[in-house]
C-alpha positions as a Markdown table, in Angstrom:
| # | Residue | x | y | z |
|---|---|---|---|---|
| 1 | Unk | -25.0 | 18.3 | 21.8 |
| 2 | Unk | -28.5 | 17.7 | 21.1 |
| 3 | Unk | -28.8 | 19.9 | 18.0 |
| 4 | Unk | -25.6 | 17.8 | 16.4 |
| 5 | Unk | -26.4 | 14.4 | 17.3 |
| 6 | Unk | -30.1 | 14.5 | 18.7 |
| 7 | Unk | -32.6 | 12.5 | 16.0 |
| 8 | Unk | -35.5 | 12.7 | 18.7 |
| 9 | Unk | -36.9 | 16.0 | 18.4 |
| 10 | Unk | -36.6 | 17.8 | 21.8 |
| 11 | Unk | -39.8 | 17.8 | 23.1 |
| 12 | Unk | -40.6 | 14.8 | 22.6 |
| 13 | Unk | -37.0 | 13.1 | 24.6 |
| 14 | Unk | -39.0 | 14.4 | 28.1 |
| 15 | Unk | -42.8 | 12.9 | 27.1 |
| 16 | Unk | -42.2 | 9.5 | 29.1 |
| 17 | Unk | -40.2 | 10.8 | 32.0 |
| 18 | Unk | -42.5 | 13.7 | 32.6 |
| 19 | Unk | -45.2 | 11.0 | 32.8 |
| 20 | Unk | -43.3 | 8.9 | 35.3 |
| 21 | Unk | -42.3 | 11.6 | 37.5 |
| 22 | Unk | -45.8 | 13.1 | 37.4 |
| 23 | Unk | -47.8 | 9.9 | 37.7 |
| 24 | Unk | -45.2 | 8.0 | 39.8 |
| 25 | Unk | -44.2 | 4.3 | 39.0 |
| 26 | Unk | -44.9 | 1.6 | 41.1 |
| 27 | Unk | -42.0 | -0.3 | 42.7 |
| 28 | Unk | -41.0 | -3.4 | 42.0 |
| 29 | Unk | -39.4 | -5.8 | 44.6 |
| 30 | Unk | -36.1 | -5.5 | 42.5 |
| 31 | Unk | -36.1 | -1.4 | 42.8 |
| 32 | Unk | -37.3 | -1.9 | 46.8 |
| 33 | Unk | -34.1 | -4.3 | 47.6 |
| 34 | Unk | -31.6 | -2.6 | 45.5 |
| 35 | Unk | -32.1 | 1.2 | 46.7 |
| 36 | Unk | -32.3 | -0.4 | 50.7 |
| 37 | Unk | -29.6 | -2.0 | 49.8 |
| 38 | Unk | -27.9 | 1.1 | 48.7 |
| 39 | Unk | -29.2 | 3.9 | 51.5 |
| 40 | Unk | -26.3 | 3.8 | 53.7 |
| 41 | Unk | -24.6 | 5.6 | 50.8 |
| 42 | Unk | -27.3 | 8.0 | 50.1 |
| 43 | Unk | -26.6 | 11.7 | 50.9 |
| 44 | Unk | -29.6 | 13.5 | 52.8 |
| 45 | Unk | -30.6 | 14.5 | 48.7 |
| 46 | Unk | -30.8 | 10.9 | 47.9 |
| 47 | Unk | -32.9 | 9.9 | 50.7 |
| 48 | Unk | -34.9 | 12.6 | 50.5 |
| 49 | Unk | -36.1 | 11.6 | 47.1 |
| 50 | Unk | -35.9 | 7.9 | 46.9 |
| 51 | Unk | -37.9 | 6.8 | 51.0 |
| 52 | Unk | -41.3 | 7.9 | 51.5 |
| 53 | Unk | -41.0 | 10.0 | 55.0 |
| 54 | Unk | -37.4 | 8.2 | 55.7 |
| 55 | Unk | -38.8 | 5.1 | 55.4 |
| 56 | Unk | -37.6 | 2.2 | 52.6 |
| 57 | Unk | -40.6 | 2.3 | 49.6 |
| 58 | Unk | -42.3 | -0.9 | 49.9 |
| 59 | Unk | -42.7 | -2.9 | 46.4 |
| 60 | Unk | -46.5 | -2.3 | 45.0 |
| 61 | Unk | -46.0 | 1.5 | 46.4 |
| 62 | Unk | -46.0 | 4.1 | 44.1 |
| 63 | Unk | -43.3 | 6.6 | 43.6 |
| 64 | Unk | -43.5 | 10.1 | 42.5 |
| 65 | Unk | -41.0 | 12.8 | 42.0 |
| 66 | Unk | -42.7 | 16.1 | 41.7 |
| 67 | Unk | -39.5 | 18.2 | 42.0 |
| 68 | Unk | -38.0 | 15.9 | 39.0 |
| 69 | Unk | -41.4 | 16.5 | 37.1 |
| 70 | Unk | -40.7 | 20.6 | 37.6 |
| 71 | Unk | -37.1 | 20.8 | 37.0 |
| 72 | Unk | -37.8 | 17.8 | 33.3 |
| 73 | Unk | -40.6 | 20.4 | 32.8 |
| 74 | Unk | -38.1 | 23.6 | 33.0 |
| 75 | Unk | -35.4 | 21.8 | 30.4 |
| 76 | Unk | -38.0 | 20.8 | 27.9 |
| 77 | Unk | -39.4 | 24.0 | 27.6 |
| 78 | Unk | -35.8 | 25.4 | 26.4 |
| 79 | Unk | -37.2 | 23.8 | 23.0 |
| 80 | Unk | -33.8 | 22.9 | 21.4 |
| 81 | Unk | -33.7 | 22.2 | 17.6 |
């Protein structure tokens, strides 16, 4: 799809979320109530990557998804044109 419609070249599409899965964002009070809010419907996947050690993020912590930053890391590097 990406070599028919895509106008950002491919590399490029995964510079910013590489960054924030790498680095991590911090979380904002909005982001904190929303995903409590939404944990009772979170698989053991989902809570696995969105609490720090099964417990809520607080807002001002910083998240980081290493596992996203591989698997971002793995598609970008199939280089589509």
């Amino acid at each position: 799809m990406h070599k028919k419609y895509g106008k950002i070249p491919w590399t490029k599409l995964f510079k910013r979320p590489l960054e924030l899965a790498h680095k991590g964002f911090q979380v904002s009070g909005e982001w904190a109530a929303n995903t409590n809010e939404a944990m009772s419907r979170f698989n053991s996947g989902g809570k696995k990557h969105f609490t720090k050690k099964g417990r809520q993020y607080l807002p001002g912590e910083t998240l980081q998804q290493k596992p996203l930053a591989k698997a971002l890391e793995k598609f970008k590097q199939q280089n589509i044109k």
